[in-house]
PDB file of N, CA, C, O and CB in Angstrom:
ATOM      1  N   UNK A   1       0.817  -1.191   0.000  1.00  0.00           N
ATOM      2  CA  UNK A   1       0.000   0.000   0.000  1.00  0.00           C
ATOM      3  C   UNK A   1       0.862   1.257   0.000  1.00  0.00           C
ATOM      4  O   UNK A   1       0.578   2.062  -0.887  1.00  0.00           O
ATOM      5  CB  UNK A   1      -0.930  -0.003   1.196  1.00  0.00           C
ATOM      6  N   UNK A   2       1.750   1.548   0.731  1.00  0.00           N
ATOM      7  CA  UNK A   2       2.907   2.177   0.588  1.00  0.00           C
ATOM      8  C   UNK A   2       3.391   2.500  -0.470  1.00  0.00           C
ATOM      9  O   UNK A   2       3.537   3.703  -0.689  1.00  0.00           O
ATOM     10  CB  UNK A   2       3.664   1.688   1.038  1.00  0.00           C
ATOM     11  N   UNK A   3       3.780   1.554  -1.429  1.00  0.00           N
ATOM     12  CA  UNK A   3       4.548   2.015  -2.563  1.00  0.00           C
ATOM     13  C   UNK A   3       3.186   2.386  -3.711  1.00  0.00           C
ATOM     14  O   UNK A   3       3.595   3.019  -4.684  1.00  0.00           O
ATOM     15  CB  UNK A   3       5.785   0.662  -3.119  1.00  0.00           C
ATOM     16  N   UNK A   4       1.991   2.154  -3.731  1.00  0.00           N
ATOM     17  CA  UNK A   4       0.849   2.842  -3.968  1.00  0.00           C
ATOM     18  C   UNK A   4       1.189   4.070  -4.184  1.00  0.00           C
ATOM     19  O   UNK A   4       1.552   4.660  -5.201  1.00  0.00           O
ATOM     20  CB  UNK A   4      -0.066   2.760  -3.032  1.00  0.00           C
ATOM     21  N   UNK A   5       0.945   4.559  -2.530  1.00  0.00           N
ATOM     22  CA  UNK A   5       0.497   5.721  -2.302  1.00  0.00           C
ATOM     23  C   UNK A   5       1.690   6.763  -2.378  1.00  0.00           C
ATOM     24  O   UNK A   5       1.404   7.930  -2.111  1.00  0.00           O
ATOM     25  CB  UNK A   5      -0.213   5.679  -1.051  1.00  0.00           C
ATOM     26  N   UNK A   6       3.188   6.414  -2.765  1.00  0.00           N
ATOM     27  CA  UNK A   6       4.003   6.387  -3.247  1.00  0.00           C
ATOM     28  C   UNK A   6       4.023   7.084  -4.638  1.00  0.00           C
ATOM     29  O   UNK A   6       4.568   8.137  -4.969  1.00  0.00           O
ATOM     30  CB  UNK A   6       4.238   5.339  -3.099  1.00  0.00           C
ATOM     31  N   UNK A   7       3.403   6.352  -5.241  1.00  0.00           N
ATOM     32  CA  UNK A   7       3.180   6.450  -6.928  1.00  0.00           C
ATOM     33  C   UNK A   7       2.540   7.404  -7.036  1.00  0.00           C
ATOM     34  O   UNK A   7       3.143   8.348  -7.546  1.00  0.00           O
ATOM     35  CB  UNK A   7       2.469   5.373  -7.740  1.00  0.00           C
ATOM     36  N   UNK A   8       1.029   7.659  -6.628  1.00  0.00           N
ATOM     37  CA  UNK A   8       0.329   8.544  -6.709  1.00  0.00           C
ATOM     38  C   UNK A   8       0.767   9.892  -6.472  1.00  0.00           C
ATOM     39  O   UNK A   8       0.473  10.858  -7.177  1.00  0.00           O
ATOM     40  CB  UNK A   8      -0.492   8.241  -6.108  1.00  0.00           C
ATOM     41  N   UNK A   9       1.511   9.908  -5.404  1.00  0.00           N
ATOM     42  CA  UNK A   9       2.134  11.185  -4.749  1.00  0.00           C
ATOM     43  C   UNK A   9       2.598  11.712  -5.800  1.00  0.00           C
ATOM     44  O   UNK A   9       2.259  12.802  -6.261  1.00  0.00           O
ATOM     45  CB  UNK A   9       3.220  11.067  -3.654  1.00  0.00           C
ATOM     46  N   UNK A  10       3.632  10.755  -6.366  1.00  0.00           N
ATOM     47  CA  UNK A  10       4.831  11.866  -7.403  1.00  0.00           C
ATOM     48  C   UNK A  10       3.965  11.760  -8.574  1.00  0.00           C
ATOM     49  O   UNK A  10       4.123  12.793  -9.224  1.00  0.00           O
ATOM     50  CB  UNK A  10       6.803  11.212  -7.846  1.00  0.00           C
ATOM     51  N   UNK A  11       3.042  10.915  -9.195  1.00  0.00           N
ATOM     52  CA  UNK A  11       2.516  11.342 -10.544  1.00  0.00           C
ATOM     53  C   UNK A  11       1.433  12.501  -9.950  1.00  0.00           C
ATOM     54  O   UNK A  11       0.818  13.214 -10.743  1.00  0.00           O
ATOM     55  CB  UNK A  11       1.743   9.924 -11.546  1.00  0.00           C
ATOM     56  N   UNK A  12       1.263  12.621  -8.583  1.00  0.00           N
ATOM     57  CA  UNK A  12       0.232  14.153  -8.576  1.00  0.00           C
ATOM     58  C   UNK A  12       1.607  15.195  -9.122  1.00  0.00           C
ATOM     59  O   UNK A  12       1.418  15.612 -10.265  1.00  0.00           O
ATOM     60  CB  UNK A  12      -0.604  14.783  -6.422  1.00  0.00           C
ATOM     61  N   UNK A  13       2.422  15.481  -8.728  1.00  0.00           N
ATOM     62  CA  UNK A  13       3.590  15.985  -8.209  1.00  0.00           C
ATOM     63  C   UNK A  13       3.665  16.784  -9.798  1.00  0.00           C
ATOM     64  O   UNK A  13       3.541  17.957 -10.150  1.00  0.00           O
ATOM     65  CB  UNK A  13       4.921  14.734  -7.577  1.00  0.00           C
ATOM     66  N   UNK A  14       3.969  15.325 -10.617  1.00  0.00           N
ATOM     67  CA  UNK A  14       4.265  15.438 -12.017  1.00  0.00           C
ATOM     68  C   UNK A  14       3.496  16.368 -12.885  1.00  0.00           C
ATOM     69  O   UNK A  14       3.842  17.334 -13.565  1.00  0.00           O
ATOM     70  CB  UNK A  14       4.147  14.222 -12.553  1.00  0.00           C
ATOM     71  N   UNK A  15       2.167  15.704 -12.629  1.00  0.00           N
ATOM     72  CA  UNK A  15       1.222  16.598 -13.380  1.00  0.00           C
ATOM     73  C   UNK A  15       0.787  18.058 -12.851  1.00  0.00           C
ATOM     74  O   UNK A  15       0.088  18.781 -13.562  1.00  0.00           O
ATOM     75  CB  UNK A  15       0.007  15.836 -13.514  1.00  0.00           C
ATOM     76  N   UNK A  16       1.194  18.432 -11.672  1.00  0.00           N
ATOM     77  CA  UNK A  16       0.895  19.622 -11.319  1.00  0.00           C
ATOM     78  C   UNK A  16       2.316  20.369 -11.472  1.00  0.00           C
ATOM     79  O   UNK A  16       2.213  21.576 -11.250  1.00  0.00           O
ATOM     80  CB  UNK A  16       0.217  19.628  -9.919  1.00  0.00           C
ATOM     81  N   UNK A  17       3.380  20.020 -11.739  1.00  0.00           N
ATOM     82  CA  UNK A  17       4.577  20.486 -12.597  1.00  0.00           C
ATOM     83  C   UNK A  17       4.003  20.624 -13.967  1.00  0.00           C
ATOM     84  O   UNK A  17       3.814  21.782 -14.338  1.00  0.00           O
ATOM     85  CB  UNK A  17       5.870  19.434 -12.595  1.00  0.00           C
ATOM     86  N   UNK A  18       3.663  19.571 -14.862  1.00  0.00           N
ATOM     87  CA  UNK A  18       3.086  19.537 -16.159  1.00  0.00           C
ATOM     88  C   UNK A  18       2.702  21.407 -16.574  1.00  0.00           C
ATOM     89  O   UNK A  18       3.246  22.264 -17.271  1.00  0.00           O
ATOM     90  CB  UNK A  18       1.546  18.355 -16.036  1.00  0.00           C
ATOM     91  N   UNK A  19       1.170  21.332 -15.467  1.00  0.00           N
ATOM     92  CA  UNK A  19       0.045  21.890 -15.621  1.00  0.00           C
ATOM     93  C   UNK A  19       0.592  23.190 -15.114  1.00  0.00           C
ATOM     94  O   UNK A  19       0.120  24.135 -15.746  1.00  0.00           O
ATOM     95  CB  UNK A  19      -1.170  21.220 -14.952  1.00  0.00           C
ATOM     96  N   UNK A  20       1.568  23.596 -14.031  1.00  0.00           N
ATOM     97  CA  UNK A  20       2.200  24.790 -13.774  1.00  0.00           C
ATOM     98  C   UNK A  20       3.230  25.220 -14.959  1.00  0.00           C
ATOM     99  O   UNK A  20       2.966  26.405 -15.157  1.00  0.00           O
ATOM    100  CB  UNK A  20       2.891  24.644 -12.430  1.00  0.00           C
ATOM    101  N   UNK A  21       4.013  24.930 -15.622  1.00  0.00           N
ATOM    102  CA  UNK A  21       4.794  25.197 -16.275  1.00  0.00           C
ATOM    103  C   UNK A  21       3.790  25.576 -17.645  1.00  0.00           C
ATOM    104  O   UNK A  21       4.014  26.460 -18.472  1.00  0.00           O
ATOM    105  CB  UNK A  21       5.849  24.140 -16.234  1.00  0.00           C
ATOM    106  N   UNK A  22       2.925  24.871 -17.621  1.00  0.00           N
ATOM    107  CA  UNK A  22       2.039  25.349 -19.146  1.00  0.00           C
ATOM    108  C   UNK A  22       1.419  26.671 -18.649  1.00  0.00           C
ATOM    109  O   UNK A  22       1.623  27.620 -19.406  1.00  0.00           O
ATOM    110  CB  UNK A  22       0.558  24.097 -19.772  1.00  0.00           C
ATOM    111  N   UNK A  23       0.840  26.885 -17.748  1.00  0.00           N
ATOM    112  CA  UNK A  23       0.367  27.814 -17.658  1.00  0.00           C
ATOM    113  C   UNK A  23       1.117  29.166 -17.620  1.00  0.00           C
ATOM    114  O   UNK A  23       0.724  30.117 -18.296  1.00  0.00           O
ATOM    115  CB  UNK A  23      -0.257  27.560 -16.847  1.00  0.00           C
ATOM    116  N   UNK A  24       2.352  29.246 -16.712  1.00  0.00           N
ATOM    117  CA  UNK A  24       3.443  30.031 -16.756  1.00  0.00           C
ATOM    118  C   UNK A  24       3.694  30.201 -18.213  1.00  0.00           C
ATOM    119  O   UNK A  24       3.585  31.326 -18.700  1.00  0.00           O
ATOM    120  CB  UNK A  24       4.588  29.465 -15.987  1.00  0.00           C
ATOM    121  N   UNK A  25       4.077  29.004 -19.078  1.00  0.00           N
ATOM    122  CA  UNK A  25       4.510  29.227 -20.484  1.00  0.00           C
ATOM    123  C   UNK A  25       3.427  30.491 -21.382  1.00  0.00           C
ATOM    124  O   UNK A  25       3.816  31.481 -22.001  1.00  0.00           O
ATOM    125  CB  UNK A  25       4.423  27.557 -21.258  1.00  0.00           C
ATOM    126  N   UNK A  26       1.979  30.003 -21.165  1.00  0.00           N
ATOM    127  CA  UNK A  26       0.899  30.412 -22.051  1.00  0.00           C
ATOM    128  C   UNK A  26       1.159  31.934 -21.477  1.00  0.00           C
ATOM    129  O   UNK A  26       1.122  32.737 -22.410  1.00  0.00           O
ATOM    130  CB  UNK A  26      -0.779  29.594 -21.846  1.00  0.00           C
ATOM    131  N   UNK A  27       1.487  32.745 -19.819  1.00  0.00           N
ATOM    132  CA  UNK A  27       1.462  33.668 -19.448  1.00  0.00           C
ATOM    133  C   UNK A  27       2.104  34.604 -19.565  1.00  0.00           C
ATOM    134  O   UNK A  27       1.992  35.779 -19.217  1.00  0.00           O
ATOM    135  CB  UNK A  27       1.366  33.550 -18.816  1.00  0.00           C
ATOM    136  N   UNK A  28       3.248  33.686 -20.404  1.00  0.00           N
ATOM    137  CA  UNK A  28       4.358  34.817 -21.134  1.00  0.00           C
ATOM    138  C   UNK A  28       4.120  35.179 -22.464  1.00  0.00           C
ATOM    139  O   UNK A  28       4.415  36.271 -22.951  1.00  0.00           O
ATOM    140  CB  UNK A  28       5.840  34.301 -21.220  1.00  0.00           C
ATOM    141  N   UNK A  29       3.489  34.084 -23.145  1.00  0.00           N
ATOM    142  CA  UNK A  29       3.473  33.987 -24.394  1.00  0.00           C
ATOM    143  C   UNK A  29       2.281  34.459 -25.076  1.00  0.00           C
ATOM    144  O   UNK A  29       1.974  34.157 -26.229  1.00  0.00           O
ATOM    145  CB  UNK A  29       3.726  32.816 -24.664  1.00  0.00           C
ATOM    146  N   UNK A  30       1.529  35.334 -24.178  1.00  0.00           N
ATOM    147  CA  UNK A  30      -0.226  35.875 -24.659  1.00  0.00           C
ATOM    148  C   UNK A  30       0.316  36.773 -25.959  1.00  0.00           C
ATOM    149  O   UNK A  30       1.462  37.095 -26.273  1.00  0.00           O
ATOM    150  CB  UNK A  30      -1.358  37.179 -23.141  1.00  0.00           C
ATOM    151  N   UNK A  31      -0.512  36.948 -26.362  1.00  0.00           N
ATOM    152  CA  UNK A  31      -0.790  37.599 -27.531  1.00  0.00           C
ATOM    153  C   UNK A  31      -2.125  38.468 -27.445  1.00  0.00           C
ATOM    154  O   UNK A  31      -2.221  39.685 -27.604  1.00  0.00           O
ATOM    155  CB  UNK A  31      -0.851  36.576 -28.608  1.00  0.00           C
ATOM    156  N   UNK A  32      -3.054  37.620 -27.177  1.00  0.00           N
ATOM    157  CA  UNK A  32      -4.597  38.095 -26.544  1.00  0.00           C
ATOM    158  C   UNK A  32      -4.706  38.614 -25.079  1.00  0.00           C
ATOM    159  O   UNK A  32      -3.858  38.370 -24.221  1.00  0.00           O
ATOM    160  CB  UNK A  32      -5.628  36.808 -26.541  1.00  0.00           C
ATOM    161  N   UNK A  33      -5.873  39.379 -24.868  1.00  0.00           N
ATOM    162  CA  UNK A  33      -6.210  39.242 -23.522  1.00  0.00           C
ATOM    163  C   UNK A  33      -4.977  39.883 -22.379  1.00  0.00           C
ATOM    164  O   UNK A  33      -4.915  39.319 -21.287  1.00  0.00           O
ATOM    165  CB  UNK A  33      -6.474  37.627 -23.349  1.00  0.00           C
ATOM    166  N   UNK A  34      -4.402  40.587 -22.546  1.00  0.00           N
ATOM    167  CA  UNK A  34      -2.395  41.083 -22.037  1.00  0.00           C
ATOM    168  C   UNK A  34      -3.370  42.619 -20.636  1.00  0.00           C
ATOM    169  O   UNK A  34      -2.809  43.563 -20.080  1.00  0.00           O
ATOM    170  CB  UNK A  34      -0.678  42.463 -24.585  1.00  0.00           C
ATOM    171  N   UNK A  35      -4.581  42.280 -20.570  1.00  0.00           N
ATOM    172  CA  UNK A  35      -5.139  43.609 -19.781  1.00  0.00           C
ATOM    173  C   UNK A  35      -4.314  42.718 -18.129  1.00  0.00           C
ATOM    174  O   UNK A  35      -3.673  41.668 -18.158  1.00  0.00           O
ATOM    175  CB  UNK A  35      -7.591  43.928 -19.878  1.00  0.00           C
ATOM    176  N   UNK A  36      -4.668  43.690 -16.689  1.00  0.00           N
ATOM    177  CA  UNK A  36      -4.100  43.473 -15.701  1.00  0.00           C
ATOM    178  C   UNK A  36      -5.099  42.530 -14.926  1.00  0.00           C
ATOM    179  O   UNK A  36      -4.684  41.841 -13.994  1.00  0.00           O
ATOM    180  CB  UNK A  36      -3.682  44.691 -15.119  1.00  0.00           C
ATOM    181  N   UNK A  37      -6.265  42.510 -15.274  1.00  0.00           N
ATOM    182  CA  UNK A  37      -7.210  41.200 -14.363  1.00  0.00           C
ATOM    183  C   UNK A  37      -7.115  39.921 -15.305  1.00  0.00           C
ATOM    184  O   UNK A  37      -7.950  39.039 -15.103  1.00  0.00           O
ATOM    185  CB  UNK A  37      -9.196  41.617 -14.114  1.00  0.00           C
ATOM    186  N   UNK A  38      -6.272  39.753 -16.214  1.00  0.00           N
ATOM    187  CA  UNK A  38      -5.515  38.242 -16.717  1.00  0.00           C
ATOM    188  C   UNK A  38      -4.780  37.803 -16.217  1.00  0.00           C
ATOM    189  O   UNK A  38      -4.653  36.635 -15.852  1.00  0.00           O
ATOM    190  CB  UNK A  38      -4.913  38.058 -17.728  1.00  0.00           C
ATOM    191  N   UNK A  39      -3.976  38.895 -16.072  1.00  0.00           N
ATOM    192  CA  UNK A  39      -2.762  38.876 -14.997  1.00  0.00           C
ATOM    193  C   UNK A  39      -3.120  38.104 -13.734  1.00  0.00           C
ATOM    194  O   UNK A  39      -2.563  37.179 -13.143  1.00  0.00           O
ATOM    195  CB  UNK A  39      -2.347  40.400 -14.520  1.00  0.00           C
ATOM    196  N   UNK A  40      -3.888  38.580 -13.586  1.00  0.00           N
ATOM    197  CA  UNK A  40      -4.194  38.360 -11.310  1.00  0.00           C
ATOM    198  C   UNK A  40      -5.193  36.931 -12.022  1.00  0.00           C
ATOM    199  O   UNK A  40      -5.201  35.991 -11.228  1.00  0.00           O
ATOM    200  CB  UNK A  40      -5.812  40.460  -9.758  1.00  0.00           C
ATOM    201  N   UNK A  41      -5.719  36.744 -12.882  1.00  0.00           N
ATOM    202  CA  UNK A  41      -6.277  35.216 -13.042  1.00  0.00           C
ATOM    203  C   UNK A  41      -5.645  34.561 -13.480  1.00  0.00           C
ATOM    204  O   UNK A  41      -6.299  33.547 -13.721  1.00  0.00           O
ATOM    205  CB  UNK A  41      -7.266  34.903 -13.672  1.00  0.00           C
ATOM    206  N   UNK A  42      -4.178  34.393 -13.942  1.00  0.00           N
ATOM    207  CA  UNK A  42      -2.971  33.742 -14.729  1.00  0.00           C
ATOM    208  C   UNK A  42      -2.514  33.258 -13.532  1.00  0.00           C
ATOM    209  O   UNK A  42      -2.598  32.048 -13.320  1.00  0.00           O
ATOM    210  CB  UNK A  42      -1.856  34.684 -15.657  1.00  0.00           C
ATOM    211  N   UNK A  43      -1.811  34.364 -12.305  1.00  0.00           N
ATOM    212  CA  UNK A  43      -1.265  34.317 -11.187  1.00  0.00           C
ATOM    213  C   UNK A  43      -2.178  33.507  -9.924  1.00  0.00           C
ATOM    214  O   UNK A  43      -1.784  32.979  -8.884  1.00  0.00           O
ATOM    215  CB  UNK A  43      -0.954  35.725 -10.953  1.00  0.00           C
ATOM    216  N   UNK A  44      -3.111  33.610 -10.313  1.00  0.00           N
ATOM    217  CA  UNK A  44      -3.964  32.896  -9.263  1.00  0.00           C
ATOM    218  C   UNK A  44      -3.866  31.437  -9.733  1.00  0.00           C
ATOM    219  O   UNK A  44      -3.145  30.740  -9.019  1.00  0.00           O
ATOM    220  CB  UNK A  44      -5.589  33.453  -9.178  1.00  0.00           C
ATOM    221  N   UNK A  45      -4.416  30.855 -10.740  1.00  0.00           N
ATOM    222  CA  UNK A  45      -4.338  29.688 -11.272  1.00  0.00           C
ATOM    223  C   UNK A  45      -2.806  29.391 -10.840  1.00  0.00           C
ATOM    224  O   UNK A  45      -2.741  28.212 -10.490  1.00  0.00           O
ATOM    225  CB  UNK A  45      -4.736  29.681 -12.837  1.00  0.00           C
ATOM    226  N   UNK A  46      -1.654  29.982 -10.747  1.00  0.00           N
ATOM    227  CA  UNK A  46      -0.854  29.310 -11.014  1.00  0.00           C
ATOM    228  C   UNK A  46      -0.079  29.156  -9.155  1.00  0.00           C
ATOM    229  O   UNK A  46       0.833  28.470  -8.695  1.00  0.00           O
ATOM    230  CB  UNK A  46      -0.066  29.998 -12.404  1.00  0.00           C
ATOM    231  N   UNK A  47      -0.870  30.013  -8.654  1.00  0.00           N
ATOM    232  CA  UNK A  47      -0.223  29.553  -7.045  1.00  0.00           C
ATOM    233  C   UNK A  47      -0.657  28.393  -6.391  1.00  0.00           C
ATOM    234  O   UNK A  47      -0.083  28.164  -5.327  1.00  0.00           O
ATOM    235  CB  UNK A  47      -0.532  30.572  -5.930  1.00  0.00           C
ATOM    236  N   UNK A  48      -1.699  27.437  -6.821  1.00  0.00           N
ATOM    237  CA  UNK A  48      -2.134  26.572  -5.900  1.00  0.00           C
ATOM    238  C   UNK A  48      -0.804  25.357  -6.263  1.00  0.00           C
ATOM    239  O   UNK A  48      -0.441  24.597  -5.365  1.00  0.00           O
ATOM    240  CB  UNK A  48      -3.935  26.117  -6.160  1.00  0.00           C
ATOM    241  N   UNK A  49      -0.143  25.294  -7.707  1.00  0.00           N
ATOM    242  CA  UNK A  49       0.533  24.492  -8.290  1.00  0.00           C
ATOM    243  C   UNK A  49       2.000  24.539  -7.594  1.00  0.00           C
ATOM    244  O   UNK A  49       2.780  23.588  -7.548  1.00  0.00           O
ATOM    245  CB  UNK A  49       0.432  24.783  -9.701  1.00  0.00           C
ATOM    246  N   UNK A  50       2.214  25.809  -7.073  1.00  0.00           N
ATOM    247  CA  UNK A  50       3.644  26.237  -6.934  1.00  0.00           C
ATOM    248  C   UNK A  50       3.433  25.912  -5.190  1.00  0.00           C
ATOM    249  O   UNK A  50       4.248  25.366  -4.446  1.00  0.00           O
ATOM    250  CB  UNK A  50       4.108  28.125  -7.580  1.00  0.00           C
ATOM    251  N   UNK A  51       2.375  26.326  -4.924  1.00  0.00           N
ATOM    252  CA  UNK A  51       2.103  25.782  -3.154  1.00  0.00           C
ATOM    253  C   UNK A  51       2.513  24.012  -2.946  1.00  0.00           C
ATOM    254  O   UNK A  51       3.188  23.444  -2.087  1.00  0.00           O
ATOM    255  CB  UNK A  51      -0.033  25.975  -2.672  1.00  0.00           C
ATOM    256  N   UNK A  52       1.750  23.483  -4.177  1.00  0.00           N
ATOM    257  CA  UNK A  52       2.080  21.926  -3.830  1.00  0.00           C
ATOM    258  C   UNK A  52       3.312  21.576  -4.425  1.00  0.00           C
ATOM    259  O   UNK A  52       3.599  20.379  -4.405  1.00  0.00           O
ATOM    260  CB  UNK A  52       0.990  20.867  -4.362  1.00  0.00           C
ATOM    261  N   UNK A  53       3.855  22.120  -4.787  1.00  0.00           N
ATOM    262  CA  UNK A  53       5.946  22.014  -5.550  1.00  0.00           C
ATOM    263  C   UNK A  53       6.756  22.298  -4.204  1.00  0.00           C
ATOM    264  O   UNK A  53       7.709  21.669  -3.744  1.00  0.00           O
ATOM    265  CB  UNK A  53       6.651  23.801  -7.108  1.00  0.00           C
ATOM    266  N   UNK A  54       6.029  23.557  -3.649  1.00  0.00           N
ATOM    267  CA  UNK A  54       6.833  23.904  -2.372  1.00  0.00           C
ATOM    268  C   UNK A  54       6.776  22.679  -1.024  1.00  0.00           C
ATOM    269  O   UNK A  54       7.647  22.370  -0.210  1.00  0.00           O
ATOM    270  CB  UNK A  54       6.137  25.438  -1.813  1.00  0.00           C
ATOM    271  N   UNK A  55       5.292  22.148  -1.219  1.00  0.00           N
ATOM    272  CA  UNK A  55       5.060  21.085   0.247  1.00  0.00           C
ATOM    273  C   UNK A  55       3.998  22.593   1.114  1.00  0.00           C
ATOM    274  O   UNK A  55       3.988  22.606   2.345  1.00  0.00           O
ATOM    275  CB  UNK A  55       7.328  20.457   1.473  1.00  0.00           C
ATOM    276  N   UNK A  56       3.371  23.484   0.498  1.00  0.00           N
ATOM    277  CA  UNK A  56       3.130  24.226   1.456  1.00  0.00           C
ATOM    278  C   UNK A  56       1.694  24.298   0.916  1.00  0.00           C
ATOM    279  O   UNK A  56       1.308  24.431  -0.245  1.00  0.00           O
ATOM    280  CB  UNK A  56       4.044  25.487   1.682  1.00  0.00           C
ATOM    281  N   UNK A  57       0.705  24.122   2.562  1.00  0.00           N
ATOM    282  CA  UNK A  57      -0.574  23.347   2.182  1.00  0.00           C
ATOM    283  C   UNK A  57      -1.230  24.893   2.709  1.00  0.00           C
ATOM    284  O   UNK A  57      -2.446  25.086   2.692  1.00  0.00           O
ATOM    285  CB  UNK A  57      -1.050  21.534   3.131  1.00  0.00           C
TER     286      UNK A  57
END
């Protein structure tokens, strides 16, 4: 059960690396939409990802 719950951990880990780095990527790379409340909804989406990279709940 251990090495389970093991697995799960780091493929959460993975995909919320995945899913942070895309979003960061797309936030540099706008073209559209560049007003300052994208901004604060770019940045929001992207702190819950960087909270669970850090270990900080």
């Amino acid at each position: 059960m251990t090495l389970i719950e093991a697995i799960i951990h780091y493929t959460y880990f993975i995909m919320a690396a995945i899913m942070g780095l895309l979003l960061l990527r797309n936030f540099f790379k706008r073209e559209k939409k560049l007003g300052l409340v994208y901004d604060i909804v770019y940045i929001y989406c992207v702190i819950p990802f960087l909270l669970r990279v850090l270990y900080i709940k």
